[in-house]
Biopython code that builds the backbone (N, CA, C, O; Angstrom):
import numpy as np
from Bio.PDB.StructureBuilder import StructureBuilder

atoms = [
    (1, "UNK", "N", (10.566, 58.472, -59.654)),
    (1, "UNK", "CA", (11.723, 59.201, -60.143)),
    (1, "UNK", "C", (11.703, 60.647, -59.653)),
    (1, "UNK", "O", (12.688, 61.235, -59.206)),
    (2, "UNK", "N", (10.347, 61.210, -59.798)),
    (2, "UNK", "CA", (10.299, 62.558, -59.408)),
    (2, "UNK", "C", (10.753, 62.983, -57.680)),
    (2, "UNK", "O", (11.359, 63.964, -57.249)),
    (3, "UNK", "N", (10.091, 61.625, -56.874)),
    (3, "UNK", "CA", (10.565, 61.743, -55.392)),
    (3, "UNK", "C", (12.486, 61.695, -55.130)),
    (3, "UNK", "O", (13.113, 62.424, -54.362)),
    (4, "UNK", "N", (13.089, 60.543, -56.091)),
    (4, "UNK", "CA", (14.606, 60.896, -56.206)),
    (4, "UNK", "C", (15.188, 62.183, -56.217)),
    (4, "UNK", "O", (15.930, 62.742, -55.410)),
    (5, "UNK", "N", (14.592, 62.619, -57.539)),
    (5, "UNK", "CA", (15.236, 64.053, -58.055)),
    (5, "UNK", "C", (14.929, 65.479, -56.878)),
    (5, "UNK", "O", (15.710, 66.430, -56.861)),
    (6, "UNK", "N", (13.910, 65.431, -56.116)),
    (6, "UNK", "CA", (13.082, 66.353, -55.256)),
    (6, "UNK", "C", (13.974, 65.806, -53.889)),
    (6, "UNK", "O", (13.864, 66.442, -52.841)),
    (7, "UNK", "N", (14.731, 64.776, -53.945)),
    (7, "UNK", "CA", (15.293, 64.412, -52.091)),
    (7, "UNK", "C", (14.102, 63.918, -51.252)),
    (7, "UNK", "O", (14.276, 63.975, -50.035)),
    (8, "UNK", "N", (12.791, 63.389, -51.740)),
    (8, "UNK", "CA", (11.879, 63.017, -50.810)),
    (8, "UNK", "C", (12.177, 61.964, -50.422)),
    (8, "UNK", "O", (12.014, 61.643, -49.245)),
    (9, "UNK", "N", (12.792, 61.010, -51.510)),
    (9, "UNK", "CA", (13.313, 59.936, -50.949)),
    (9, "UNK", "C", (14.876, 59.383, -51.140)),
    (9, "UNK", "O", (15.669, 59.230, -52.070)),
    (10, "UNK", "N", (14.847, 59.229, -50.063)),
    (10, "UNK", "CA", (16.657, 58.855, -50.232)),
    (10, "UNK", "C", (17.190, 57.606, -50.554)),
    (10, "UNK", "O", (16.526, 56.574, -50.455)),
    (11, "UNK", "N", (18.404, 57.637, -50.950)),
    (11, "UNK", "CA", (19.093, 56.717, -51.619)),
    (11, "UNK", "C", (19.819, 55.879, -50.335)),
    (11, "UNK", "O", (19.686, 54.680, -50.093)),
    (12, "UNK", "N", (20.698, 56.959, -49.520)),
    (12, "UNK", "CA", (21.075, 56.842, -48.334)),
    (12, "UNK", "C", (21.360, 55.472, -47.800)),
    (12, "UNK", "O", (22.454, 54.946, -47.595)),
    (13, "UNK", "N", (19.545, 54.764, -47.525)),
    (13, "UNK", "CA", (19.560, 53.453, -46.913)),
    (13, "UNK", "C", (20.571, 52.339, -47.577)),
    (13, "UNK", "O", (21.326, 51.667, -46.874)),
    (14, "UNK", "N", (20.510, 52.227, -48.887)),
    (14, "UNK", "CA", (20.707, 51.480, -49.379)),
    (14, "UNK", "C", (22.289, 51.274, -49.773)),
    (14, "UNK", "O", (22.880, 50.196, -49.704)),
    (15, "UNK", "N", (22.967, 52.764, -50.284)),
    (15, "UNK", "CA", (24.473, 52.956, -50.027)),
    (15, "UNK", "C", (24.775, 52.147, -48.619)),
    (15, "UNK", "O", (25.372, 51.072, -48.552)),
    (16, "UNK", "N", (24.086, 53.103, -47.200)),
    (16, "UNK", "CA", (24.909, 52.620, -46.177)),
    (16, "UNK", "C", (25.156, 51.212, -46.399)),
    (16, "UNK", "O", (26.261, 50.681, -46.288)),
    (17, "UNK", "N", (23.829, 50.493, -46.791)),
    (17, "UNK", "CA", (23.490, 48.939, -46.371)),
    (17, "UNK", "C", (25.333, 48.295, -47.725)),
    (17, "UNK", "O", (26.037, 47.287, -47.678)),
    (18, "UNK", "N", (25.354, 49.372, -48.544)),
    (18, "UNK", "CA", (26.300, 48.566, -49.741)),
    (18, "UNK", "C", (27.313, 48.854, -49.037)),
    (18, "UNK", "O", (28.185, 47.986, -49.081)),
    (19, "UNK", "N", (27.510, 49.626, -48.483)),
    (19, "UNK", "CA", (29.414, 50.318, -47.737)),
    (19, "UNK", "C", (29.149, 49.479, -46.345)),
    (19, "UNK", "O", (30.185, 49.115, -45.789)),
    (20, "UNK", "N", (28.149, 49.188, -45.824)),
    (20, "UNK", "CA", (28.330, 48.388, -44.588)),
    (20, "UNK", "C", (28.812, 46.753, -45.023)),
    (20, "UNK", "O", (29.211, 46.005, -44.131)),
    (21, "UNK", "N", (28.750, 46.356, -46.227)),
    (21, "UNK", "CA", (29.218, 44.549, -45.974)),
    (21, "UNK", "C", (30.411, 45.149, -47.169)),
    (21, "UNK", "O", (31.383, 44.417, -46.986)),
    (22, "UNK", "N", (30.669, 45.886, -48.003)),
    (22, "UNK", "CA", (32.388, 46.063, -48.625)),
    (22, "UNK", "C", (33.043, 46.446, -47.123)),
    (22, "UNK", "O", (34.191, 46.005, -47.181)),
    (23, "UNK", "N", (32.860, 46.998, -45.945)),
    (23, "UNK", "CA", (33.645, 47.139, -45.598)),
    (23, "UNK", "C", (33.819, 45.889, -44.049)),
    (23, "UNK", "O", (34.723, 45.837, -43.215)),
    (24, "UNK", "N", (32.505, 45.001, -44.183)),
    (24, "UNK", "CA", (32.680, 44.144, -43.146)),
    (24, "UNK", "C", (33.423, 43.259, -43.652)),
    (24, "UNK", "O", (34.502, 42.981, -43.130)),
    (25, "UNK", "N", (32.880, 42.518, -45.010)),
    (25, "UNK", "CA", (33.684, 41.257, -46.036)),
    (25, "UNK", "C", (34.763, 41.841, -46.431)),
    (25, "UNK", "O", (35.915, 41.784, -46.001)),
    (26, "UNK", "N", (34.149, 42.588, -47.553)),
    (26, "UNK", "CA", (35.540, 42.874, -49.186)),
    (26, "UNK", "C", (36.368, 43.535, -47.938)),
    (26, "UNK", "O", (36.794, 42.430, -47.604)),
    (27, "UNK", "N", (36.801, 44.182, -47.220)),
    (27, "UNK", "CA", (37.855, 45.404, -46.842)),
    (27, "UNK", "C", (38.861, 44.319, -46.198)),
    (27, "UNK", "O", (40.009, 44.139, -46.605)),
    (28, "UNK", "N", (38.296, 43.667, -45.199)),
    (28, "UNK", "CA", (39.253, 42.671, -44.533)),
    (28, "UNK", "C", (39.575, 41.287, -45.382)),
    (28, "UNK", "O", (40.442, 40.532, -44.940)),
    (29, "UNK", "N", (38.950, 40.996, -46.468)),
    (29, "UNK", "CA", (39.542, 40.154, -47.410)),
    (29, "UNK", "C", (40.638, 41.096, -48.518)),
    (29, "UNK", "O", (41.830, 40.856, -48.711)),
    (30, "UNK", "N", (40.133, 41.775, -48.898)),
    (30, "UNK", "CA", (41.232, 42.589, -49.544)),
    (30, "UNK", "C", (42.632, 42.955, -48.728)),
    (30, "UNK", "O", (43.748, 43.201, -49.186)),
    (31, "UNK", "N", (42.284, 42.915, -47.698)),
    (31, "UNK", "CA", (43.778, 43.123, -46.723)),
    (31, "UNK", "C", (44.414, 42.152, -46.456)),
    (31, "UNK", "O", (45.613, 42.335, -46.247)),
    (32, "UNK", "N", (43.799, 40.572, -46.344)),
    (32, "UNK", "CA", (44.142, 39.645, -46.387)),
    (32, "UNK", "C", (44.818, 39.255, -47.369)),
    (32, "UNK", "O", (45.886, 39.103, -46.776)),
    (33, "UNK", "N", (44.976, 39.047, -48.139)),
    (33, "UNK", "CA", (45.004, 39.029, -49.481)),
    (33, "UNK", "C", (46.215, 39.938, -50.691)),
    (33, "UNK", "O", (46.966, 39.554, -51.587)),
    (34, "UNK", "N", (45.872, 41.242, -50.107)),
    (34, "UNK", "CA", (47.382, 42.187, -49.903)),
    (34, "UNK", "C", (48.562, 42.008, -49.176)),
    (34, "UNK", "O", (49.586, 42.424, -49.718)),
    (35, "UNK", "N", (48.652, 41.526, -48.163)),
    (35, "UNK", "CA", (49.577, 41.239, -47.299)),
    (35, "UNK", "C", (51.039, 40.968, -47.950)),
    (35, "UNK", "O", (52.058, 41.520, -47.533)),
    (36, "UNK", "N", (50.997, 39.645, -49.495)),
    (36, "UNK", "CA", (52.490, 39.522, -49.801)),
    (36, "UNK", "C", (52.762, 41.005, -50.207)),
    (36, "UNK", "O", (53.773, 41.618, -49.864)),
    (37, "UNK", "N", (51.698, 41.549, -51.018)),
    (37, "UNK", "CA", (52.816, 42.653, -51.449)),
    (37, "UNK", "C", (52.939, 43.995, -50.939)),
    (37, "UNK", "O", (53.305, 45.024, -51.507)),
    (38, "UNK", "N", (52.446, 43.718, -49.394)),
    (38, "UNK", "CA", (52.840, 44.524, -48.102)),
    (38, "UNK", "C", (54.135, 44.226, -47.707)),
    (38, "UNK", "O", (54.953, 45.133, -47.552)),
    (39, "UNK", "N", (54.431, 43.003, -47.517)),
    (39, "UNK", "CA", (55.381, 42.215, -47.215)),
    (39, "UNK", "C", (56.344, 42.685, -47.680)),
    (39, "UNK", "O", (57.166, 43.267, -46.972)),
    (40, "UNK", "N", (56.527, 42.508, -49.399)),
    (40, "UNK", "CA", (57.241, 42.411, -50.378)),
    (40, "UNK", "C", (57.813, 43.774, -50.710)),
    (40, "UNK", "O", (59.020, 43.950, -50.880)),
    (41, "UNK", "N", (56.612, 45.037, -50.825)),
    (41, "UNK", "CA", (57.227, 46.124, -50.715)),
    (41, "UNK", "C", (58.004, 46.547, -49.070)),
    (41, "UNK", "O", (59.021, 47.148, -49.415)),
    (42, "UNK", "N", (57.993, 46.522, -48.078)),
    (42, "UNK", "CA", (58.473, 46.871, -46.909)),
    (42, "UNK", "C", (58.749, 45.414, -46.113)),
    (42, "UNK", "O", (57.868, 44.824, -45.488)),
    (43, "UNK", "N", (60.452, 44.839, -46.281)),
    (43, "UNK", "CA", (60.820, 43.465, -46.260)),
    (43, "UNK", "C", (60.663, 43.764, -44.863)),
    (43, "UNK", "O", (59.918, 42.881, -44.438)),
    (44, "UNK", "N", (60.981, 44.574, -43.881)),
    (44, "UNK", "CA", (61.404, 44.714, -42.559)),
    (44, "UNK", "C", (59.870, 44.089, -41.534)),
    (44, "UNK", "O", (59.956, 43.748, -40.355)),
    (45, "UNK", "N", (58.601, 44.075, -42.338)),
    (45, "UNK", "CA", (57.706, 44.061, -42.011)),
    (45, "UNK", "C", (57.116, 42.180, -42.029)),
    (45, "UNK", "O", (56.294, 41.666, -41.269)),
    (46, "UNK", "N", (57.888, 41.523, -43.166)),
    (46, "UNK", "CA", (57.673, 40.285, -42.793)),
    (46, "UNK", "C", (58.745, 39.688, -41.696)),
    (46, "UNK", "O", (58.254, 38.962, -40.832)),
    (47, "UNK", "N", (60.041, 39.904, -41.655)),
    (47, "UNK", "CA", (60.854, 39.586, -40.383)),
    (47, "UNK", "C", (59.942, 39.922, -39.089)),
    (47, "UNK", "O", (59.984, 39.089, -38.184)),
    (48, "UNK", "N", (59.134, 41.043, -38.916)),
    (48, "UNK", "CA", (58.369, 41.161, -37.746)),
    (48, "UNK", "C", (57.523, 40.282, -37.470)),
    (48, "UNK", "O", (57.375, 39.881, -36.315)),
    (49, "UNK", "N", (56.551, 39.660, -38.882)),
    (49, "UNK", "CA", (55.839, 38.951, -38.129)),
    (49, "UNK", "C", (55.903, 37.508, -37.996)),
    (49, "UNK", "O", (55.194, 36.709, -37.384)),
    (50, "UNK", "N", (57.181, 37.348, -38.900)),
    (50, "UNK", "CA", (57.337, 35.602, -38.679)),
    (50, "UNK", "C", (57.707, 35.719, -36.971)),
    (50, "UNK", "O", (57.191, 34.980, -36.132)),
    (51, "UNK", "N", (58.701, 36.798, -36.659)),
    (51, "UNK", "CA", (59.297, 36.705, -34.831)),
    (51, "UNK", "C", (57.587, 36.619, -34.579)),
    (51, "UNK", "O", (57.017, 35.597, -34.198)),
    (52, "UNK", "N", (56.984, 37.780, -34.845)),
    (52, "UNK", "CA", (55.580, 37.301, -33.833)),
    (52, "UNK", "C", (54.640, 35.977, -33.849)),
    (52, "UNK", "O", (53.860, 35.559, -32.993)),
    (53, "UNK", "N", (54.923, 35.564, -34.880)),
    (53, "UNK", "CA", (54.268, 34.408, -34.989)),
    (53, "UNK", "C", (54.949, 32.937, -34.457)),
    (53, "UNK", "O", (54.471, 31.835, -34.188)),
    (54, "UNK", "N", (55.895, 33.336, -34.454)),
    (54, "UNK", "CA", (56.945, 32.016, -33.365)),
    (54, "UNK", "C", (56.751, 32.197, -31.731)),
    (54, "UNK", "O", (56.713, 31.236, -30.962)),
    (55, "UNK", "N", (56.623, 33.733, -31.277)),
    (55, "UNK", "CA", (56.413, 34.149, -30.131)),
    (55, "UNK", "C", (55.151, 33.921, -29.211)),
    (55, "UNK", "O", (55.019, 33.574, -28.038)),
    (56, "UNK", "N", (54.118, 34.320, -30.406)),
    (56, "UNK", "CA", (52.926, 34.825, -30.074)),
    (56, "UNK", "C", (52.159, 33.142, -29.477)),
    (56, "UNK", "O", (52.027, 32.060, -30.049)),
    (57, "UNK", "N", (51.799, 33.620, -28.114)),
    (57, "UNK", "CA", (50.855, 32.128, -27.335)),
    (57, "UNK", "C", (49.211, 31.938, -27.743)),
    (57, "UNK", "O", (48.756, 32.851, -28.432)),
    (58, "UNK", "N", (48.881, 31.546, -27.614)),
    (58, "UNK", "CA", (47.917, 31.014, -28.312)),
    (58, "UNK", "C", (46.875, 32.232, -27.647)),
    (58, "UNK", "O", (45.806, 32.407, -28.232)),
    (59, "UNK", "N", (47.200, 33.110, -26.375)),
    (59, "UNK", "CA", (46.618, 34.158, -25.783)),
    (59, "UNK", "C", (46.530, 35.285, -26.399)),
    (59, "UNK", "O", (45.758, 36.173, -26.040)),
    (60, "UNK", "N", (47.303, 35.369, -27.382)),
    (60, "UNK", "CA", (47.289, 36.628, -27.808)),
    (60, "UNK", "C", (46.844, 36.436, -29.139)),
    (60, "UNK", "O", (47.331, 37.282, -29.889)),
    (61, "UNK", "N", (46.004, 35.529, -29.772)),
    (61, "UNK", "CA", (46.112, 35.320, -30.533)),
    (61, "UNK", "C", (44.329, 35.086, -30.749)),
    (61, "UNK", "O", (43.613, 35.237, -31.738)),
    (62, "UNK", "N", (44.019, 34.635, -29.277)),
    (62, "UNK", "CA", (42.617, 34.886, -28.912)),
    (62, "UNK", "C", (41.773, 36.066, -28.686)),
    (62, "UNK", "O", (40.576, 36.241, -28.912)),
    (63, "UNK", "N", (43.081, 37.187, -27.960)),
    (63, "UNK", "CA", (42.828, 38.801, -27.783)),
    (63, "UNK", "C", (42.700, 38.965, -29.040)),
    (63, "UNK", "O", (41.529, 39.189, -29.347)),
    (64, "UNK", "N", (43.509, 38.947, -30.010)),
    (64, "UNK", "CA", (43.601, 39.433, -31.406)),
    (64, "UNK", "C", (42.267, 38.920, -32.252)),
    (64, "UNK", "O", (41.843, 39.663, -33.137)),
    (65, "UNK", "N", (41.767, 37.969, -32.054)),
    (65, "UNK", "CA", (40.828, 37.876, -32.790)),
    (65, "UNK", "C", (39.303, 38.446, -31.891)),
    (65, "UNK", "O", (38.240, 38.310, -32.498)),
    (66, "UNK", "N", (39.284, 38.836, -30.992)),
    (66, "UNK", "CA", (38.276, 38.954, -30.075)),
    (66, "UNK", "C", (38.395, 40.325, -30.488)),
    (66, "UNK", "O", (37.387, 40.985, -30.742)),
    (67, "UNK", "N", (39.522, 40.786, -30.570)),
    (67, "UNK", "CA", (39.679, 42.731, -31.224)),
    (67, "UNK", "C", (38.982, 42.860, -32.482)),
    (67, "UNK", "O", (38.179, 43.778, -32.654)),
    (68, "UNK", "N", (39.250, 41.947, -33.432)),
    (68, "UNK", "CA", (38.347, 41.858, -34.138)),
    (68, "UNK", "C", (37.339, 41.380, -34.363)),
    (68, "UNK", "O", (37.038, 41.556, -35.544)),
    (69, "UNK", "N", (36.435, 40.697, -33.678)),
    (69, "UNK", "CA", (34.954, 40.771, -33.652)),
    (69, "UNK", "C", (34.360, 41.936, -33.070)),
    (69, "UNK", "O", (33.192, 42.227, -33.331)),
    (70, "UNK", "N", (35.289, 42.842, -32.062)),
    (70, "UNK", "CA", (34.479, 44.008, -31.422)),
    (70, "UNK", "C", (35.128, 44.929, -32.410)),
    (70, "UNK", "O", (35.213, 46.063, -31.938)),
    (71, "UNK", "N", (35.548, 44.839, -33.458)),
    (71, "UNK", "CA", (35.903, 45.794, -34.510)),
    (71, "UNK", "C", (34.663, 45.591, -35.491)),
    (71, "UNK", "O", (34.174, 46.550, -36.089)),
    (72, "UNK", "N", (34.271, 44.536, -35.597)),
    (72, "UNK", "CA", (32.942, 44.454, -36.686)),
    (72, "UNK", "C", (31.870, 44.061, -35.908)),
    (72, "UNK", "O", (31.085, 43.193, -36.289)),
    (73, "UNK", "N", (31.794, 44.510, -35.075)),
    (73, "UNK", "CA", (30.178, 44.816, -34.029)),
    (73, "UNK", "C", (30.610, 46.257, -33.933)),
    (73, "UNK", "O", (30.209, 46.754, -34.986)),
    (74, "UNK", "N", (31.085, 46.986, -33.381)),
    (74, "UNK", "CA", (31.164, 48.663, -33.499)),
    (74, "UNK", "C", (30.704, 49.019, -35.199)),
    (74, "UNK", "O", (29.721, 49.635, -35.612)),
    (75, "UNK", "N", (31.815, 48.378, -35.945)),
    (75, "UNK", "CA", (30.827, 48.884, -37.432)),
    (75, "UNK", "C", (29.574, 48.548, -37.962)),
    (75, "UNK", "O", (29.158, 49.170, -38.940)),
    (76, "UNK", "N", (28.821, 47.522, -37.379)),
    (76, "UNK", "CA", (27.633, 47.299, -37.058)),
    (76, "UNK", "C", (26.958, 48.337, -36.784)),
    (76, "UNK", "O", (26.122, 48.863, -37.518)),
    (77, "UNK", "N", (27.428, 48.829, -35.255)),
    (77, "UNK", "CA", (26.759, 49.326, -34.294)),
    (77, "UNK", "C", (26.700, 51.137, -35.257)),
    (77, "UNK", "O", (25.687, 51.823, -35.396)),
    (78, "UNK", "N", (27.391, 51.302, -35.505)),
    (78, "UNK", "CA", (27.632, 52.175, -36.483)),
    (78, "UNK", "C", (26.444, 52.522, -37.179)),
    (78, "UNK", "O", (25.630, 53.401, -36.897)),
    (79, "UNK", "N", (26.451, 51.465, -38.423)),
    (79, "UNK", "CA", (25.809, 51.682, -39.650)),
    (79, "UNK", "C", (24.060, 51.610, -38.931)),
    (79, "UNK", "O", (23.105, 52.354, -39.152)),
    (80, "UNK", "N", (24.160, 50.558, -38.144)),
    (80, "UNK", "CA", (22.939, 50.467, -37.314)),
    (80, "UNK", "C", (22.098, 52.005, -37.242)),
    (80, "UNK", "O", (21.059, 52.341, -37.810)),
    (81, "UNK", "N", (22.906, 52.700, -36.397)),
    (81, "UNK", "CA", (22.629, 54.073, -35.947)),
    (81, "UNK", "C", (22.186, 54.789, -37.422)),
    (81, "UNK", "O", (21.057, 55.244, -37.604)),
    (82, "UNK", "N", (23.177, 54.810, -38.362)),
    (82, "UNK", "CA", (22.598, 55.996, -39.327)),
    (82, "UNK", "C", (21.370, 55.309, -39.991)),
    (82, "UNK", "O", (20.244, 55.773, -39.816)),
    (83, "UNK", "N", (21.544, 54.416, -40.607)),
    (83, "UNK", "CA", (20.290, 53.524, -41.088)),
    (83, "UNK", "C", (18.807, 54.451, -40.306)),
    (83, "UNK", "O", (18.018, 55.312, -40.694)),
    (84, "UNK", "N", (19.068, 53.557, -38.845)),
    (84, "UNK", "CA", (17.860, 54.074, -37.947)),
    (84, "UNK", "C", (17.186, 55.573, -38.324)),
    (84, "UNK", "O", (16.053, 55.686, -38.792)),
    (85, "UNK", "N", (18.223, 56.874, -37.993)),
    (85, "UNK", "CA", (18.357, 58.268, -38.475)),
    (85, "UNK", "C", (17.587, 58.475, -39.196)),
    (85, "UNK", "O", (16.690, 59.255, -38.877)),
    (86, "UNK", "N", (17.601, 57.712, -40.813)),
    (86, "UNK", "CA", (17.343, 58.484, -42.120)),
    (86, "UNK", "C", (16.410, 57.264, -41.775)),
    (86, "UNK", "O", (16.013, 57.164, -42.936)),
    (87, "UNK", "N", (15.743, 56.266, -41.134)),
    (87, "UNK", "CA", (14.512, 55.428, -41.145)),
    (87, "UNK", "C", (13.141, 56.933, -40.156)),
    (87, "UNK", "O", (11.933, 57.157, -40.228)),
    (88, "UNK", "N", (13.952, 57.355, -39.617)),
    (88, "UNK", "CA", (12.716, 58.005, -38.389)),
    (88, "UNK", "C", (12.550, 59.231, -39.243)),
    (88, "UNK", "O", (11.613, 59.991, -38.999)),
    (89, "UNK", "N", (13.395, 59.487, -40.239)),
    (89, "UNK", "CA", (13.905, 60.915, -41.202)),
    (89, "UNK", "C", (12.423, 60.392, -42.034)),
    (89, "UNK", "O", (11.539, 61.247, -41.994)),
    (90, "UNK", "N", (12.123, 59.320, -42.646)),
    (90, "UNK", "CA", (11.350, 59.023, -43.361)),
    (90, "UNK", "C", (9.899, 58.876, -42.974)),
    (90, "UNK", "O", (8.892, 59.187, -43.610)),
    (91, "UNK", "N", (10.020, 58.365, -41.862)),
    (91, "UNK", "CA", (8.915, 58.237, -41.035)),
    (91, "UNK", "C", (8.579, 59.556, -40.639)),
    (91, "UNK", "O", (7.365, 59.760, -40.619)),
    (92, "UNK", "N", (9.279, 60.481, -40.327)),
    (92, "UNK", "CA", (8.299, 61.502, -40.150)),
    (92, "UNK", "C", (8.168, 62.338, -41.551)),
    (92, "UNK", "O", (7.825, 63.482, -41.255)),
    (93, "UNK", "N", (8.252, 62.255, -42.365)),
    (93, "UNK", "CA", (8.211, 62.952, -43.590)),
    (93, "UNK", "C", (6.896, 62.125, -43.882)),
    (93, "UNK", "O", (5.980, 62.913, -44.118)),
    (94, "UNK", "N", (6.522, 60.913, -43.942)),
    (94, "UNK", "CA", (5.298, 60.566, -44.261)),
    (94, "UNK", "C", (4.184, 60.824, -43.348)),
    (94, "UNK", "O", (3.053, 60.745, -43.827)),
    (95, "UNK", "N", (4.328, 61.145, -42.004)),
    (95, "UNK", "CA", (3.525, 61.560, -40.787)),
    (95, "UNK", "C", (3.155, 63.041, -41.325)),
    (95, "UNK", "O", (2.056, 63.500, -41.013)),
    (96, "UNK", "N", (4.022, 63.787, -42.109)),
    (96, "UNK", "CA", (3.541, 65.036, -42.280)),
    (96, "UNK", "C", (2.512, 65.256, -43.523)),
    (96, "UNK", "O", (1.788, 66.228, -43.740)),
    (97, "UNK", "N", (2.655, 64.158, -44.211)),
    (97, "UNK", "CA", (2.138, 64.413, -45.816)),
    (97, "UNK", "C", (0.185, 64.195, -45.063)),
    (97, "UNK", "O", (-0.782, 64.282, -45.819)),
]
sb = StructureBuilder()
sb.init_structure("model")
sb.init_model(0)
sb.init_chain("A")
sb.init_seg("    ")
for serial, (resi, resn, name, xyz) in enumerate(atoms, 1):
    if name == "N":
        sb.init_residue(resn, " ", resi, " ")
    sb.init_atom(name, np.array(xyz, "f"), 0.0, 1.0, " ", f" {name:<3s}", serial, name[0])
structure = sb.get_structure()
């Protein structure tokens, strides 16, 4: 408790690790999920995508999901990085003791 209160040891890891899967899972299910009453408040916005979805070839539909897998590997790649940071942050704080 005393290392909490003093900042010797951080909390840090463990937030990132909680904000890294709300925002890989919960964020894009919650948007999923929102959509009717995206829809519902701004009507002009479902006429758009029924046209895109009558339009749209099975190509763009492969881009679109390929955008999003390199949308949740960058936030990966992301959280990856700070994690690492406050891991070498720790590691040398015990190299000094």
């Amino acid at each position: 408790m005393v290392e909490f209160l003093t900042f010797d040891r951080f909390i840090s890891i463990d937030m990132l690790i909680l904000f890294y899967y709300l925002g890989a899972f919960v964020l894009p299910l919650l948007l999923y999920f929102s959509r009717a009453y995206f829809f519902q408040r701004y009507p002009f916005t479902e006429n758009l995508m029924q046209s895109l979805n009558n339009s749209a070839s099975v190509r763009m539909k492969v881009i679109f999901l390929l955008c999003i897998i390199f949308c949740e590997i960058i936030w990966r790649m992301m959280f990856e990085a700070m994690i690492g940071y406050f891991q070498m942050h720790e590691y040398l704080q015990h190299l000094q003791r």
